[in-house]
C-alpha positions as CSV (number, residue, x, y, z in Angstrom):
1,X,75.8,-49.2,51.9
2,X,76.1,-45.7,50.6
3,X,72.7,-44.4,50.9
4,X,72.3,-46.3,54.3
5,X,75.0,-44.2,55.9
6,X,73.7,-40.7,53.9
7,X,70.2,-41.5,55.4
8,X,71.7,-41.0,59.2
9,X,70.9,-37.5,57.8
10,X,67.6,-36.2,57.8
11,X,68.0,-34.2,55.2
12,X,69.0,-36.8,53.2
13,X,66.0,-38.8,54.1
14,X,64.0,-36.1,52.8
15,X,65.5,-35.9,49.6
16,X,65.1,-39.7,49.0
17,X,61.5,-39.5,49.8
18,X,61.4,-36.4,47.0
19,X,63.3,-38.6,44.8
20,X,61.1,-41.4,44.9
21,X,57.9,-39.4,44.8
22,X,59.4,-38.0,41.3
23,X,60.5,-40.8,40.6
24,X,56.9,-42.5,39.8
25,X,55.9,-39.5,38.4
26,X,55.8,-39.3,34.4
27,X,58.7,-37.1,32.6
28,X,55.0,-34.8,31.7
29,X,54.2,-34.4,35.2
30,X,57.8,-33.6,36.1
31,X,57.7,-30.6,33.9
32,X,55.0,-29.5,35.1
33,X,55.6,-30.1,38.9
34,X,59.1,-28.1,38.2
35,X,57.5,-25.5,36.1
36,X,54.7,-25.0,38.9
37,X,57.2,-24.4,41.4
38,X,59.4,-22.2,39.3
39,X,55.8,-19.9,38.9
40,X,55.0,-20.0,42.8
41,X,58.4,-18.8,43.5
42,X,58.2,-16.4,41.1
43,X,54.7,-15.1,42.8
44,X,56.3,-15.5,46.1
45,X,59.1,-13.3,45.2
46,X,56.7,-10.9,45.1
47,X,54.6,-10.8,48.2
48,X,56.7,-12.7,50.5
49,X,60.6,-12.4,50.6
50,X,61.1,-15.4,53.2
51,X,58.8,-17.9,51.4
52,X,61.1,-17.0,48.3
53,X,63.9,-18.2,49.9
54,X,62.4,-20.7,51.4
55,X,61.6,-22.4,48.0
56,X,64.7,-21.1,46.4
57,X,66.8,-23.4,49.2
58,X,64.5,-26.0,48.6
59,X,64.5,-26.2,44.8
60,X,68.7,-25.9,45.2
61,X,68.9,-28.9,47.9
62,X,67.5,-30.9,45.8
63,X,70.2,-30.5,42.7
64,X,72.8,-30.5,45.8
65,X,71.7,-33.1,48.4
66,X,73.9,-35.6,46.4
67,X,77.1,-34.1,46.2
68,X,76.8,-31.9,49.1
69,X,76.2,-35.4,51.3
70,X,79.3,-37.0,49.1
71,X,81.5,-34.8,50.7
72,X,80.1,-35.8,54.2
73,X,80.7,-39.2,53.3
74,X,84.1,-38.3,52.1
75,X,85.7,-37.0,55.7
76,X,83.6,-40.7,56.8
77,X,86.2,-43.1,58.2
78,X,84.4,-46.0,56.0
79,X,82.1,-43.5,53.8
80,X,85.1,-42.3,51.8
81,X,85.6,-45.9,50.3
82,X,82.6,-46.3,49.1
83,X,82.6,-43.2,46.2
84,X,83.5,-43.8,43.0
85,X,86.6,-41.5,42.3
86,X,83.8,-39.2,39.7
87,X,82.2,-39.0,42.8
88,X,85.0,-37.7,45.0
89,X,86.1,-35.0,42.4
90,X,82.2,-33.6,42.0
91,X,82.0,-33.6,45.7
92,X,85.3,-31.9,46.1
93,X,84.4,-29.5,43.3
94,X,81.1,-28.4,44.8
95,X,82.7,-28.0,48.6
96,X,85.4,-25.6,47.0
97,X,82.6,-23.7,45.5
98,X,80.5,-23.5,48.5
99,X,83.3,-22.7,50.9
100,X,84.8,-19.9,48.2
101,X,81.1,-18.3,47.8
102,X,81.0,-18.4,51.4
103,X,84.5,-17.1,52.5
104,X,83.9,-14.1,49.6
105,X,80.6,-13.7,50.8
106,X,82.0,-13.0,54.8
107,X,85.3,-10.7,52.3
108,X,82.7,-8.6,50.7
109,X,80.9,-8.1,53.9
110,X,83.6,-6.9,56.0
111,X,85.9,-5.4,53.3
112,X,85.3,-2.4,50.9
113,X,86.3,-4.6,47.6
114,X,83.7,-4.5,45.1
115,X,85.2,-7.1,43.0
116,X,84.4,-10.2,45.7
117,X,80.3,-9.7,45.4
118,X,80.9,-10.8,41.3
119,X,83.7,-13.9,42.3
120,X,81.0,-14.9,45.4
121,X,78.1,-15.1,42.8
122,X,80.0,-17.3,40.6
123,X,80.9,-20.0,43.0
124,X,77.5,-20.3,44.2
125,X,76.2,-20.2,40.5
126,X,78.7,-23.4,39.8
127,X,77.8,-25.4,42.4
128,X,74.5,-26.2,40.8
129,X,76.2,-27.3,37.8
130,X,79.5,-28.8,38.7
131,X,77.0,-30.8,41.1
132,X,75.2,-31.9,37.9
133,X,77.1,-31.7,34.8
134,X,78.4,-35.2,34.6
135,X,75.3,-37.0,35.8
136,X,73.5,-37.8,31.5
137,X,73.9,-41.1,30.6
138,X,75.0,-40.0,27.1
139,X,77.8,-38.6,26.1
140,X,76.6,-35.8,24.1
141,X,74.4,-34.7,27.2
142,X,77.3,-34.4,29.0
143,X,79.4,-32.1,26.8
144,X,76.1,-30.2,26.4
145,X,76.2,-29.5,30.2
146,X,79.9,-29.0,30.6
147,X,79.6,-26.2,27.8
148,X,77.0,-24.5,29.4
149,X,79.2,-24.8,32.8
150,X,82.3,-23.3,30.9
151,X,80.3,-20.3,29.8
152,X,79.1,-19.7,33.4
153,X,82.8,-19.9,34.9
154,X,83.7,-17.6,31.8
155,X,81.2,-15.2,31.8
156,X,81.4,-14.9,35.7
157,X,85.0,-14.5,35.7
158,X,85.2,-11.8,33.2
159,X,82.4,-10.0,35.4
160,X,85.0,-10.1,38.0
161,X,87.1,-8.7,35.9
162,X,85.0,-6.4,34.9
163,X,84.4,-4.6,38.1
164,X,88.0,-4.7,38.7
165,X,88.3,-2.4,36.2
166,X,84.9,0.0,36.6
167,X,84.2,-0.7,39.9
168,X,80.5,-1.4,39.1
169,X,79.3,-5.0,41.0
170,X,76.6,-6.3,38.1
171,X,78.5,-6.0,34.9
172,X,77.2,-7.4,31.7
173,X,79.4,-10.6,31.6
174,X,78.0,-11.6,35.2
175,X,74.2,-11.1,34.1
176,X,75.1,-13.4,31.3
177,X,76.1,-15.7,33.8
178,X,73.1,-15.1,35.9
179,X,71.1,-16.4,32.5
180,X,73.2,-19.1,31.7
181,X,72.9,-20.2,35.5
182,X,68.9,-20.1,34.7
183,X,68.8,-21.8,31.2
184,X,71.5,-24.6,32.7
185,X,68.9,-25.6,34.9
186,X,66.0,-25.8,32.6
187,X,68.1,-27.8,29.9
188,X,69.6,-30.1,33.0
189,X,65.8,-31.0,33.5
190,X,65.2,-31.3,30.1
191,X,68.0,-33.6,29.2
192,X,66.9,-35.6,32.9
193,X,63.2,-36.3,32.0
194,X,64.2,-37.4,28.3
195,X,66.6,-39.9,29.4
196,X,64.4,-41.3,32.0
């Protein structure tokens, strides 16, 4: 009943047609299809700005489709009793952190307050994994994640503070946040492809 009322959405269609062609892949060819698009981006980022973000919005739907389309389903007259109450909070969670990055974002653009470019990067670096943290099968996987998610909201917030302080927008603390964002995601797919 759930997926039949996220697949009014295109989107979401498309995303279930990625997920099932992953789906049959092996955890190998996984790897490799994630590390091949991590390199083409990467190559892309340097001759071709649009295409980067192109493939940057692509590779972040994916990790967001779920939760992101939970919280469509949660304003659904009938949608909203069908998710699981982990379900509500992770969509909740990732609609604050999308609507903060994006209300900070609009702040920082219109106001002369340094200190809003740092607290809009770390919204939209925890939306990836507040969307994903709770989603191992094993307990240990999950506190692995959550951790990494902790040091993110830590890091970033002490970057905030930090330019509070100095003024500067890319502190330290946020460009360890910045790597922590980057090695979350490569340990999500990790801990993903061996529980598969």
């Amino acid at each position: 009943m759930v997926q039949a009322i996220k697949s009014k959405y295109w989107i979401y269609r498309m995303f279930l047609k990625y997920n099932f062609f992953m789906a049959r892949q092996s955890g190998r060819m996984q790897i490799g299809i994630i590390a091949g698009v991590y390199f083409l981006s990467r190559l892309a980022s340097q001759f071709s700005a649009p295409l980067y973000v192109a493939i940057t919005i692509l590779v972040l739907s994916t990790w967001l489709i779920g939760p992101v389309s939970n919280l469509f389903l949660r304003f659904n007259a009938y949608g909203r009793y069908l998710l699981s109450p982990k379900e509500m909070k992770i969509a909740e969670g990732v609609g604050i952190l999308l609507g903060g990055a994006v209300l900070t974002g609009l702040l920082y653009a219109f106001l002369d307050a340094a200190w809003l470019l740092p607290l809009c990067l770390t919204c939209a670096m925890l939306t990836l994994p507040v969307a994903t943290m709770e989603s191992p099968d094993k307990s240990k996987n999950r506190w692995v994640l959550r951790g990494m998610t902790i040091g993110i909201a830590l890091c970033g917030l002490v970057g905030v503070l930090f330019t509070v302080a100095s003024g500067a927008e890319f502190t330290i603390p946020l460009v360890g946040a910045m790597l922590l964002t980057f090695g979350y995601q490569w340990v999500a797919n990790f801990i993903a492809v061996k529980e598969r």
